[in-house]
C-alpha positions in Angstrom: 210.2 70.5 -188.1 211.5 68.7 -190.4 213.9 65.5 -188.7 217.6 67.2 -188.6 216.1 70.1 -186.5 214.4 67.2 -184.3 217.9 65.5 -184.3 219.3 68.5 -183.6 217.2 70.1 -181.2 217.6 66.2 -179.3 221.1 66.4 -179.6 220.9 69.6 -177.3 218.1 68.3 -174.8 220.9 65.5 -175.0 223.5 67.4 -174.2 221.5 70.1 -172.0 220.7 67.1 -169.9 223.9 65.4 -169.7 225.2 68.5 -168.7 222.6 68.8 -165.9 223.6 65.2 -164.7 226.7 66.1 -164.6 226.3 69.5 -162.7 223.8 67.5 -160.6 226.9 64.8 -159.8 229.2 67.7 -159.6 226.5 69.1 -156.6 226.0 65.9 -155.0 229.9 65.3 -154.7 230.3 69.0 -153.0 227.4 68.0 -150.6 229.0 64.7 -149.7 232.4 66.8 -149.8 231.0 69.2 -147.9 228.8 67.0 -145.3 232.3 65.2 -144.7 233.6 68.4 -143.8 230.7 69.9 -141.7 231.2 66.0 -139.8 234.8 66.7 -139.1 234.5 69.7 -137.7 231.5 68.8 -135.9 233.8 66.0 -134.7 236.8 68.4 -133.6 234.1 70.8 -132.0 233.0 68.2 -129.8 236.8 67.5 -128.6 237.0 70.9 -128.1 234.6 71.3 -126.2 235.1 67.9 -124.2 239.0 69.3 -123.7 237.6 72.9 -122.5 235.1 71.2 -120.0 237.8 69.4 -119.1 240.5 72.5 -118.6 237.9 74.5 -117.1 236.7 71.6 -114.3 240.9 71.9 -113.4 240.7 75.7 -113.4 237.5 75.6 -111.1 239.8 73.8 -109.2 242.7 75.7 -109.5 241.3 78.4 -108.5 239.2 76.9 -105.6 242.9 76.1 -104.0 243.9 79.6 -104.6 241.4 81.0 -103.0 242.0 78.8 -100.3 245.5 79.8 -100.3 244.9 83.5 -100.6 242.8 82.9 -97.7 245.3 80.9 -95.6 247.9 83.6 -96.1 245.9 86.4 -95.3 245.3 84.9 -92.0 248.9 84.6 -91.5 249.5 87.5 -92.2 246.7 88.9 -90.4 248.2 86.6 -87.5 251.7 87.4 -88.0 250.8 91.4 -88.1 249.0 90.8 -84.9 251.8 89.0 -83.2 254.2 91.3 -84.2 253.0 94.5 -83.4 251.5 92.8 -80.1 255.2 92.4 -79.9 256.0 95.9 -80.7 253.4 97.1 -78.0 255.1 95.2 -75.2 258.9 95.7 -76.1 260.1 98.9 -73.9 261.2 100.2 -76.5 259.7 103.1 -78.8 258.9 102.0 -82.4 257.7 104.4 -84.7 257.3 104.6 -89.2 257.7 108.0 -90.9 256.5 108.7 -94.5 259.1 110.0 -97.3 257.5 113.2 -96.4 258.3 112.6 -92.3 254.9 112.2 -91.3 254.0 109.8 -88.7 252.5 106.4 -90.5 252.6 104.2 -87.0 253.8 104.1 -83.6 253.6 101.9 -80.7 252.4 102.8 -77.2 256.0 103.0 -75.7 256.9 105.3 -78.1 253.7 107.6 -77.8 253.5 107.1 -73.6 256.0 110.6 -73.2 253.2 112.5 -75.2 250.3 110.8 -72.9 250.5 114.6 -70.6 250.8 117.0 -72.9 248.6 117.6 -76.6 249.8 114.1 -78.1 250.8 112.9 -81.1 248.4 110.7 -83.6 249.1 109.5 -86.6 249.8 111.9 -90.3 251.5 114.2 -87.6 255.0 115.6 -89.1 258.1 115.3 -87.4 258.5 118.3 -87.0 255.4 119.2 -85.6 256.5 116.2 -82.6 259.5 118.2 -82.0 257.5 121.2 -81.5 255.6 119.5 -78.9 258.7 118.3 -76.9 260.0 122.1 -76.8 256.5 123.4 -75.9 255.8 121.2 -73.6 259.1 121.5 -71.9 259.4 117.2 -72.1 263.2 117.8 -73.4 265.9 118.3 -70.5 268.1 120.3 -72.7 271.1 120.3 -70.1 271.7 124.0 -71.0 271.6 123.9 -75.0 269.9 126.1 -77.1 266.3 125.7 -78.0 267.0 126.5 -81.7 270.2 124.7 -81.8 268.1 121.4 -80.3 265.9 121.9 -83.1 268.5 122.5 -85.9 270.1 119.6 -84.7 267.4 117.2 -84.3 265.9 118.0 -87.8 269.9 117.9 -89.5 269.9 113.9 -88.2 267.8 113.2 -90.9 268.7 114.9 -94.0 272.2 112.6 -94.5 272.3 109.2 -95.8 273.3 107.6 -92.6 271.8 108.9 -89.4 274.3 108.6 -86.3 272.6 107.9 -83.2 271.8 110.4 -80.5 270.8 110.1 -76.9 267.9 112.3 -75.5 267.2 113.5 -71.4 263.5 113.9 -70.8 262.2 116.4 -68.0 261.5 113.0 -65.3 265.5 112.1 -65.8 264.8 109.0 -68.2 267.1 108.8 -71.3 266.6 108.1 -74.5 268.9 106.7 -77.6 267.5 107.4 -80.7 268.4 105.2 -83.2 266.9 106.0 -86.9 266.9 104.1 -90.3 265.6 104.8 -93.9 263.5 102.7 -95.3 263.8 101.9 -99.5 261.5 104.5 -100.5 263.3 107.3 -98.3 260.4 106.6 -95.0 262.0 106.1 -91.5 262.1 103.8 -89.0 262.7 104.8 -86.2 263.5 102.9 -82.6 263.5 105.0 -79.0 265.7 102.6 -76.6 265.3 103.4 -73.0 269.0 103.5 -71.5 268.1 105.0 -68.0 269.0 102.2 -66.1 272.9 101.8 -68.2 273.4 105.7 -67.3 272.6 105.4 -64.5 274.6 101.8 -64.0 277.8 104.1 -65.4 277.4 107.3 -63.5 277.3 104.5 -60.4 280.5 102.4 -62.1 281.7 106.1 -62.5 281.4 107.2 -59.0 282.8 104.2 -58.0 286.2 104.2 -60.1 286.0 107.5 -58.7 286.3 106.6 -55.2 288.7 104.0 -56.0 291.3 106.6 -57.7 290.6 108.2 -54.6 291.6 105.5 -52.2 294.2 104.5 -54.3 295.6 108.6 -54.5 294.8 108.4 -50.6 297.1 104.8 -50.4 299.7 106.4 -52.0 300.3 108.9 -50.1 299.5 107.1 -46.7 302.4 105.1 -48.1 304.6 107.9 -49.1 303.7 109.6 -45.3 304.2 106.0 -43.5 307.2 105.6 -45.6 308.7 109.0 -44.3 307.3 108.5 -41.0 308.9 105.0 -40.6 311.9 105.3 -42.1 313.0 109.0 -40.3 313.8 107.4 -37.2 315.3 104.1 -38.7 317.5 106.1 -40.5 318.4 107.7 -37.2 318.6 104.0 -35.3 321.3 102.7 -38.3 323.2 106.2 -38.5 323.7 106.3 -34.9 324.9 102.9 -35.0 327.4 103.3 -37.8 328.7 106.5 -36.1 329.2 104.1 -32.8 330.5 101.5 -34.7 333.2 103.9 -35.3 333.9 104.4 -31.6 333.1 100.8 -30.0 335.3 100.3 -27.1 335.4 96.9 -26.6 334.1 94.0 -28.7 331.0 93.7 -26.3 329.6 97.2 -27.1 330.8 96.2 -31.2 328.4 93.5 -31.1 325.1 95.4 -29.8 326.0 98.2 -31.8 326.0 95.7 -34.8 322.4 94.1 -33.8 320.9 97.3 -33.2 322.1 98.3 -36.6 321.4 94.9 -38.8 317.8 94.8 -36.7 317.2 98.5 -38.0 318.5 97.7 -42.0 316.4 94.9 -41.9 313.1 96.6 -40.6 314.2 99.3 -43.4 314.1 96.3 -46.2 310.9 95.1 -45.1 309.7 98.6 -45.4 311.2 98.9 -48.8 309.9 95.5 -49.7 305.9 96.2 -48.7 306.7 99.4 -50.5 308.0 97.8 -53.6 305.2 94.9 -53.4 302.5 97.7 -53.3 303.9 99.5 -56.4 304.4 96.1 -58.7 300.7 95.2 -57.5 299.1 98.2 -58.3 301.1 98.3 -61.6 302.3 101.8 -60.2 306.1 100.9 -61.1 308.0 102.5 -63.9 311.4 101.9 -65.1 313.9 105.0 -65.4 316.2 103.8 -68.8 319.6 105.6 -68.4 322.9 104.7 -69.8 324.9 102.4 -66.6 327.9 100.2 -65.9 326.8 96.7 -66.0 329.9 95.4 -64.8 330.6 98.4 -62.2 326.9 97.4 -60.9 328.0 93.9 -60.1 331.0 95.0 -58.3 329.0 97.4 -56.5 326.4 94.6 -55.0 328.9 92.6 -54.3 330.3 95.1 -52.1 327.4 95.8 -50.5 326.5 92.5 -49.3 330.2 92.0 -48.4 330.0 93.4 -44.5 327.0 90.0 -44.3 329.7 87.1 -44.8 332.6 88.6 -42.8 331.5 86.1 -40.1 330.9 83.6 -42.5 333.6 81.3 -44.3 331.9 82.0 -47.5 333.8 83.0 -50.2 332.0 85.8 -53.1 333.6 85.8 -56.6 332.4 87.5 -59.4 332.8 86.1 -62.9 332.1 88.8 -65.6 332.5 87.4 -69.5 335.4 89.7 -70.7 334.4 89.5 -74.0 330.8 90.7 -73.0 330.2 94.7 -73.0 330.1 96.8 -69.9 327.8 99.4 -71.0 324.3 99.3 -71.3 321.1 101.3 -71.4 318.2 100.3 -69.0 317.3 100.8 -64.9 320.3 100.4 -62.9 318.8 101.1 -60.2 316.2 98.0 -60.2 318.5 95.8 -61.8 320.9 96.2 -58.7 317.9 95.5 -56.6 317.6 92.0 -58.4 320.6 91.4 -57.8 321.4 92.2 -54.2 317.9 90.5 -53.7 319.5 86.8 -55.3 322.7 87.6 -53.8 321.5 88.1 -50.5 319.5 85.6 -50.7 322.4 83.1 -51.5 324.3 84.8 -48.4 321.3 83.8 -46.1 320.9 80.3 -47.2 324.4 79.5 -47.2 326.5 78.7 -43.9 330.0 77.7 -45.7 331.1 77.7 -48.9 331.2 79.9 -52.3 328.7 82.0 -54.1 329.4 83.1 -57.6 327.9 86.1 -59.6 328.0 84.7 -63.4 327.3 87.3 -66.1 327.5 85.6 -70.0 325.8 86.7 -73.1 325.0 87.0 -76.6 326.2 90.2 -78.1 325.5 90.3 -82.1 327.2 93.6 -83.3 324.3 93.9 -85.8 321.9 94.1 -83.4 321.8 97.1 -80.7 320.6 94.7 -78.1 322.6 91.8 -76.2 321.0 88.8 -74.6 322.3 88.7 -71.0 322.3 86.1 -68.6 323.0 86.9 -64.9 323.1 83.7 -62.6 323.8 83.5 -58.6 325.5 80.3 -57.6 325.6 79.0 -54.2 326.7 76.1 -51.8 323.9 76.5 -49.5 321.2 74.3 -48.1 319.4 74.2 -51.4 315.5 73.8 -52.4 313.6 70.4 -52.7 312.1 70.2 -56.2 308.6 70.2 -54.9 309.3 73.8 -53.5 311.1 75.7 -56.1 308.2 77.2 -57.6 306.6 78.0 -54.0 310.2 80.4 -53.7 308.7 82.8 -56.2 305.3 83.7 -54.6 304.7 86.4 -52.3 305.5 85.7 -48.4 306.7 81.7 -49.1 310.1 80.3 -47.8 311.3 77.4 -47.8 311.5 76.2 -44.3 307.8 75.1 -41.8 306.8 78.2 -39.8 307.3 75.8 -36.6 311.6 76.0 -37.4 312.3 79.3 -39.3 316.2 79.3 -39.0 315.8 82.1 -41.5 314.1 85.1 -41.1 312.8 86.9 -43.6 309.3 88.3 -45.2 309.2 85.8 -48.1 308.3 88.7 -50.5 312.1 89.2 -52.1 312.2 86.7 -54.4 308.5 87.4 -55.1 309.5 90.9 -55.7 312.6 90.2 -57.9 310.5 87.7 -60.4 307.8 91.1 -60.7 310.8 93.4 -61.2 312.5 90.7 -64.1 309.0 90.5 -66.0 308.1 93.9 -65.9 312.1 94.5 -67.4 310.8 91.8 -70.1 313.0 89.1 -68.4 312.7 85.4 -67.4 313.6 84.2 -64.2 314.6 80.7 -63.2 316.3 78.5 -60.2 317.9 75.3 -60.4 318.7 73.5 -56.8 320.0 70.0 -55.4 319.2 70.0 -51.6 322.2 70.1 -49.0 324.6 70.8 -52.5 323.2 74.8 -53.4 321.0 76.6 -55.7 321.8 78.6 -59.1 319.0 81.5 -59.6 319.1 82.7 -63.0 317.6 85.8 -65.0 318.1 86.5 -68.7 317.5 90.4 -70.0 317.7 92.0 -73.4 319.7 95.4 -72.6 320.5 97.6 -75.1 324.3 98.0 -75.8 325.7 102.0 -75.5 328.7 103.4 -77.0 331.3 104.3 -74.5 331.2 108.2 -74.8 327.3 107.8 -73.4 329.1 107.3 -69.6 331.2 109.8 -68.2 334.2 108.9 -67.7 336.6 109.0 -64.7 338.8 111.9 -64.6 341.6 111.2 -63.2 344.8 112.7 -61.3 347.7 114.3 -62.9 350.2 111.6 -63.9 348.7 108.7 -63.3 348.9 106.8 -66.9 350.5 103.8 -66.5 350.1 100.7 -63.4 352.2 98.0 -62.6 350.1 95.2 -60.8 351.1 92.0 -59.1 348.5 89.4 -58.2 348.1 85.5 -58.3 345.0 85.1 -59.7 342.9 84.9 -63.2 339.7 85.8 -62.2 341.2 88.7 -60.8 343.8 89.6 -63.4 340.8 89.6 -66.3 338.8 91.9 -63.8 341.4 94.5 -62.8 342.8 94.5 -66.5 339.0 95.5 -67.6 339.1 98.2 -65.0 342.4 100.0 -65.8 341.4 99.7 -69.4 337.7 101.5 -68.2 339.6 103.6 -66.5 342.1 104.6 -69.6 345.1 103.1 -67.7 347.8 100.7 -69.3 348.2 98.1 -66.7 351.2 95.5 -66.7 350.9 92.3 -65.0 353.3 90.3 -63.4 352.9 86.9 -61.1 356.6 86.6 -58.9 359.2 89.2 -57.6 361.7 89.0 -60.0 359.6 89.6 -62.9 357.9 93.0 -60.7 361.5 93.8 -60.1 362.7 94.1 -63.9 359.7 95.8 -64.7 359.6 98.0 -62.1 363.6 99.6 -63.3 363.0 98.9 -67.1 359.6 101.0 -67.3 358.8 102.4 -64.1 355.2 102.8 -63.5 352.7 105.5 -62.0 351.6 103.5 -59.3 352.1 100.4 -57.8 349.4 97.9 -57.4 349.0 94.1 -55.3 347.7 92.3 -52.8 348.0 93.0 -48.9 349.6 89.4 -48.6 352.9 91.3 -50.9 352.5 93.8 -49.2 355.7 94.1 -47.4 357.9 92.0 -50.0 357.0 95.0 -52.4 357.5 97.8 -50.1 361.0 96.0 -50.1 361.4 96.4 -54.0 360.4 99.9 -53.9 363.0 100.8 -51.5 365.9 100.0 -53.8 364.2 101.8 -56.7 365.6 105.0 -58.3 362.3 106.6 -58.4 359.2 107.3 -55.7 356.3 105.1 -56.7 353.0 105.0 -54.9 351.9 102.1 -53.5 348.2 100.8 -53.2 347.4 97.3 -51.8 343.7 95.4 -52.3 342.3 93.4 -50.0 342.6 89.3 -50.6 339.3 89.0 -48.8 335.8 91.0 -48.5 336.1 93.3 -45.4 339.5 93.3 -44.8 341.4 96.7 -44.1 343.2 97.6 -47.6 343.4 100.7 -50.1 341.6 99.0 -52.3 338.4 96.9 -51.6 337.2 93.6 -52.9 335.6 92.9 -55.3 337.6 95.8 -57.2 335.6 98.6 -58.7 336.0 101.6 -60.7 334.9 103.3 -58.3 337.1 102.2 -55.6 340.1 101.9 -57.5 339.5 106.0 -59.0 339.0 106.8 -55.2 342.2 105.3 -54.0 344.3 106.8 -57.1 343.6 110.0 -56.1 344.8 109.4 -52.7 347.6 108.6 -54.0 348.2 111.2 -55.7 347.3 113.2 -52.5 349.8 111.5 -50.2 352.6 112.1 -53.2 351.7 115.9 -54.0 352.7 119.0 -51.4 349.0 120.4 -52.2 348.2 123.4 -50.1 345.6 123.5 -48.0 342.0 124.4 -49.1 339.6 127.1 -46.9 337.0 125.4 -45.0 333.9 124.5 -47.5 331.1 126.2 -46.3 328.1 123.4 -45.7 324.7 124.8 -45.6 322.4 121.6 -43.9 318.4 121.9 -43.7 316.9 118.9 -41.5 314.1 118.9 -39.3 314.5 116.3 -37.4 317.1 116.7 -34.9 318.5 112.5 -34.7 318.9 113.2 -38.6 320.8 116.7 -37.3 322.7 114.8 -34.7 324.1 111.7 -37.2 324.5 114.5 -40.2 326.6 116.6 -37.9 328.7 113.3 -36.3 329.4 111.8 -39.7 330.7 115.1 -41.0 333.4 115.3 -38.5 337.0 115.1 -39.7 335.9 117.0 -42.7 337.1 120.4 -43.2 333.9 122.1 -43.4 331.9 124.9 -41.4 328.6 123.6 -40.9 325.5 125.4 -40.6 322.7 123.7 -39.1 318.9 124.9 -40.3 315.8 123.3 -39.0 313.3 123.6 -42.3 313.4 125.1 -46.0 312.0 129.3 -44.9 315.3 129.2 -42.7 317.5 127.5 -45.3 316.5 130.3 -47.8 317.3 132.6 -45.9 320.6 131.4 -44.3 321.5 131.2 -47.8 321.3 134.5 -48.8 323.1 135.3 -45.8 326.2 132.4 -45.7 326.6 132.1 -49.6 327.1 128.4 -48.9 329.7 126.1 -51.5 327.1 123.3 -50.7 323.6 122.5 -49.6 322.6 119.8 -48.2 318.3 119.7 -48.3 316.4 116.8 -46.9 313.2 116.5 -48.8 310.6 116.6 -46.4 310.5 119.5 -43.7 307.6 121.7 -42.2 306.8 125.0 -43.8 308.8 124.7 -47.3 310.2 121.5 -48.6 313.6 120.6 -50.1 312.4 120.9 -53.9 311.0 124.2 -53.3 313.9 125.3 -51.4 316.3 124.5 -54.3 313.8 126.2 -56.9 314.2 129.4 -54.5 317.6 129.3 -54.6 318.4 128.5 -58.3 316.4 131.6 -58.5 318.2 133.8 -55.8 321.7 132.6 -57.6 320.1 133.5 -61.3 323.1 133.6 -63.4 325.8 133.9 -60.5 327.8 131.0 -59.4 326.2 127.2 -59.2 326.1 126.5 -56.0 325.8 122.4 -55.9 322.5 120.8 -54.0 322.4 117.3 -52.5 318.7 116.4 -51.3 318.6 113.7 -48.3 315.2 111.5 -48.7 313.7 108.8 -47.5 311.2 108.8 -50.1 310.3 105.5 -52.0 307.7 106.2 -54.3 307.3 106.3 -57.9 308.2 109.3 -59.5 309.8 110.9 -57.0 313.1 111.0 -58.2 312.2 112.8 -61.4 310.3 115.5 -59.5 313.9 115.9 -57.1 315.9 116.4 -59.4 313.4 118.4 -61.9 313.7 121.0 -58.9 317.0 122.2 -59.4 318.6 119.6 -57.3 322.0 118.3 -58.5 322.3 114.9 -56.6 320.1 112.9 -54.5 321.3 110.5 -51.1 318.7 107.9 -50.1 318.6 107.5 -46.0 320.2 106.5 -43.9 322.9 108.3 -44.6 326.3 106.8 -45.3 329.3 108.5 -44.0 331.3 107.8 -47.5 329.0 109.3 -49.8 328.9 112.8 -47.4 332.2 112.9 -47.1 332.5 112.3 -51.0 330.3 115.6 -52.2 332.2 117.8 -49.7 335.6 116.3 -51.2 334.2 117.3 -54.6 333.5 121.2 -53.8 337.3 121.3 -51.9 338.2 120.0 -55.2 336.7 122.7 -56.7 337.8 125.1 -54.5 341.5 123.9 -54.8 341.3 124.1 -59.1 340.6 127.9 -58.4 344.3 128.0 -56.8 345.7 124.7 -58.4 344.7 124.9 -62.0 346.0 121.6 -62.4 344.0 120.0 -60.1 341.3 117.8 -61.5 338.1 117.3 -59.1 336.5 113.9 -59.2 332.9 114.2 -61.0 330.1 112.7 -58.9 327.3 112.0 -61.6 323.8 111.5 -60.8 324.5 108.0 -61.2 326.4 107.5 -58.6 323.2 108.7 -56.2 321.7 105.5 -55.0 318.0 105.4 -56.9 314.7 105.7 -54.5 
């Protein structure tokens, strides 16, 4: 080998071995490289592992507190399941859980006890297999239903989304109130309540507001009978005395005759009184709403409680706004009660003196109501201010019980503050001792329009009235008469001026005082032309045409005398007065105050002889008291409204000394025209037989006019 191969072939081992050492470095750096490497991650699978030692120590505890919490709660719940259906197990009640499907999942003992006899029920049985049992078993008191319909029933409670309650009667009388829910996944819960001891509490509560209805049906009408019983012969003990009165001989007889009639009125208001009391109490009294005359109403108390100061020097006005209305719509009858109940009241407590009747109010004509205000103002002995509320409860008055100068039940005011409530009315009293007393009332009434009253009918002729008197009050309350009474009245205050007026326009009747009486008699003389005369009385009581207060009423009645002393009427055929009355002092005073009128009076002792005296007389009036042995007044009128069918009216008056509720609808519901309240007054008879001569007399007398009696002129029970 010659040297340039050998240098050559060196050259290569050169190379060949310098590329070995640096493949060999190459290596060596990838070792280190990857020694470094293996180091890291050996490094990072150490804190690995440190960090999952470390996560799984806190998950060993973890899960060491979870179990201990797991096992906590399962005791709870173990206890709490215990407690409650321990609780479930002694609660009377049935509990029970149905499946979607209805079959029984659980059920507490109550609930299960009814089955205890009979095949049971256990748990997976269906529903309807239980109510299979109950039927079979005869454990349902059905109370007369239908097996099938039971069933039908029982099974339809559950199909809806809500389940209504139901009450069940098992065969031993104990009830059950089934009350059922669904649960979220369409189970039910359902609860069994034991109500035995509620029905029975209600059938007990039940038979006991039974027996009260039944004493209080059984009070009524020992009150209706004692009412009857009572007030027959007081009505006989005050007609009797009014019919003496008529016929005292001397002044000694007058003045027993008058005590024996006062002490009979009064026993009759404490009657009425306990009566009334009863009624309010038991909330048994009802208002009858009927178009009425306020201010003819006023008039009218004041003449009824006129005949009680006669022996007094007590002067009675009456003060009635003229710019108020007179026409109202509301109970008459009850109002007029307050008000002779303050009035006489005012009469009792004063000795000397004045008492005014004050009526004032609001009327708005855009409303239909009006805002009244009624007071009673007196000069009497007055109330100390510690004792004006005591005056409104029931059997108070104002004097010691060791010096009653007043006598008196203490239960009309009591009954005149129930009567202004239950009308919606407050009630007040302002007093000064020894200086008098002002009781007060306020009312909402509504207003009526004039054609709701009847009015007056009045005599031929009679259109225009020429009055002298002295005084305001009574000017503004005779000019609202005449003008009620479709009169034009012309007022004058001296002789001279009644003179002139009585030539320059002469009038259809003369009017004034009994003081002018003569001095216009005089005037009259030297006129041209007859003019009727009528004089009113210048004080309560005293003898005159025309009483005072004045009232339509009075002032109608004493026109159409008038007219009767001025007119050549002919005479008119006895009226033939048909009179049923059982008791024979009612027959007596019927038949003594009828005298003087010209009437043929048939006397029958019950309604079976009243029938058939009717269809025997053919009466022009009956006269029917209400209660009477065999047939009563009511159906005694029905009987005849029938017998007459469509022949002539034949008018019916029913005599009663019935007080209770009610019965003046069922009266008059009967075929009964009017209605007189016992005792008896000899005006009112006198006035319904007037009223059929009337009637008689238009059949010859076309032109005659007979005075209407309306139902409101009947004094209410």
């Amino acid at each position: 080998m010659d040297s340039s191969e050998f240098e050559e072939e060196l050259a290569r081992e050169r190379r060949g071995r310098l590329a070995a050492e640096r493949m060999l470095e190459q290596k060596q750096k990838e070792l280190r490289e990857a020694n470094k490497n293996l180091s890291d991650h050996a490094l990072s699978l150490s804190d690995k592992i440190i960090n999952q030692r470390e996560v799984v120590t806190t998950l060993q505890g973890e899960n060491s507190r979870v179990t201990e919490d797991l096992q906590k709660a399962n005791t709870r719940i173990q206890e709490t399941e215990r407690i409650l259906w321990a609780a479930l197990e002694n609660i009377p009640d049935g509990f029970a859980l149905f499946s979607p499907d209805f079959r029984l999942i659980t059920a507490n003992r109550p609930y299960l006890t009814v089955f205890d006899d009979t095949a049971g029920v256990s748990i997976g049985d269906s529903y309807q297999s239980i109510l299979d049992v109950c039927l079979d078993d005869g454990l349902i008191d059905l109370q007369g239903q239908d097996e099938d319909e039971w069933y039908d029933t029982m099974l339809d409670r559950w199909v809806g989304p809500m389940i209504a309650p139901i009450t069940i009667r098992f065969w031993n009388g104990m009830y059950i109130k089934m009350i059922d829910r669904k649960t979220a996944d369409g189970g039910i819960v359902s609860l069994a309540h034991n109500i035995t001891d509620t029905i029975l509490h209600e059938d007990e509560l039940r038979l006991a507001r039974d027996k009260a209805q039944a004493a209080d049906r059984a009070k009524s009408a020992f009150l209706a009978k004692m009412s009857h019983e009572l007030r027959t012969p007081m009505n006989g003990v005050v007609g009797m005395a009014d019919l003496l009165l008529e016929n005292a001989q001397d002044e000694e007889s007058k003045l027993y005759t008058e005590t024996i009639r006062n002490s009979g009125t009064a026993l009759l208001e404490i009657i009425n009184n306990i009566l009334d009391f009863s009624k309010i109490e038991a909330e048994k009294l009802e208002l009858r709403l009927a178009p009425f005359d306020l201010e003819q109403l006023v008039q009218e108390v004041s003449i009824m409680v006129g005949p009680s100061i006669r022996d007094k020097p007590i002067t009675l006005q009456v003060d009635y706004d003229q710019f108020l209305p007179t026409e109202f719509h509301g109970d008459a009858g009850r109002l007029r009660q307050i008000l002779v109940n303050l009035v006489g009241n005012a009469v009792k407590f004063t000795d000397e003196g004045s008492i005014l009747i004050r009526i004032v109010g609001i009327s708005d004509e855009a409303s239909p109501n009006c805002e009244l205000h009624i007071t009673v103002e007196d000069s009497g002995i007055g109330i100390p201010e510690e004792m004006v509320d005591h005056v409104f409860g029931e059997f108070n008055q104002i004097e010691d019980e060791a010096n009653r100068k007043y006598e008196g039940t203490g239960l009309g005011l009591a009954i005149t503050r129930k009567l202004v409530e239950v009308m919606g009315g407050e009630i007040w009293v302002d007093s000064v001792p020894e200086h008098g007393s002002c009781f007060g009332f306020k009312l909402s009434l509504r207003r009526t329009s004039s054609g709701q009253l009847q009015k007056a009918a009045l005599p031929d002729g009679i259109s225009q009235a020429l009055i002298w008197l002295d005084n305001s009050l009574d000017k503004s309350v005779m000019e609202r008469q005449m003008a009620l009474l479709g009169i034009e009245a012309t007022f004058v205050m001296s002789a001279a001026e009644f003179g002139l007026t009585l030539e320059r326009d002469p009038p259809s009747v003369v009017i004034t005082s009994q003081r002018r009486k003569d001095t216009v008699e005089g005037l009259l003389s030297n006129a041209t032309h007859q003019t009727p005369l009528l004089t009113f009385a210048d004080s309560p009581g005293q003898i005159s045409d025309i009483s005072r207060p004045f009232t339509r009423a009075g002032l109608l009645d004493a026109l159409i005398a008038s007219t009767e002393n001025t007119e050549a009427n002919p005479p008119v055929r006895p009226v033939q007065v048909l009179a049923a009355e059982d008791n024979k002092t009612n027959q007596l005073v019927l038949t003594k105050m009828l005298v003087g009128a010209n009437i043929d009076l048939h006397l029958v002792g019950d309604g079976v002889e009243a029938i058939e005296k009717f269809k025997e007389l053919k009466p022009d009036l009956v006269f029917l008291d209400i209660s009477m042995p065999r047939m009563d007044g009511m159906e005694a009128a029905q009987t005849i409204r029938k017998l007459e069918a469509d022949g002539e009216h034949v008018p019916i008056v029913a005599m009663t000394a019935h007080a209770m509720a009610g019965d003046e609808e069922r009266i008059l519901s009967s075929g009964i025209d009017h209605y007189l309240t016992k005792p008896l007054k000899k005006p009112d008879l006198h006035r319904h037989v007037e009223n059929v001569a009337y009637a008689i007399s238009a059949a010859e007398r076309p032109s005659a006019k007979p005075q209407e009696t309306t139902r409101q002129d009947a004094v209410p029970l």
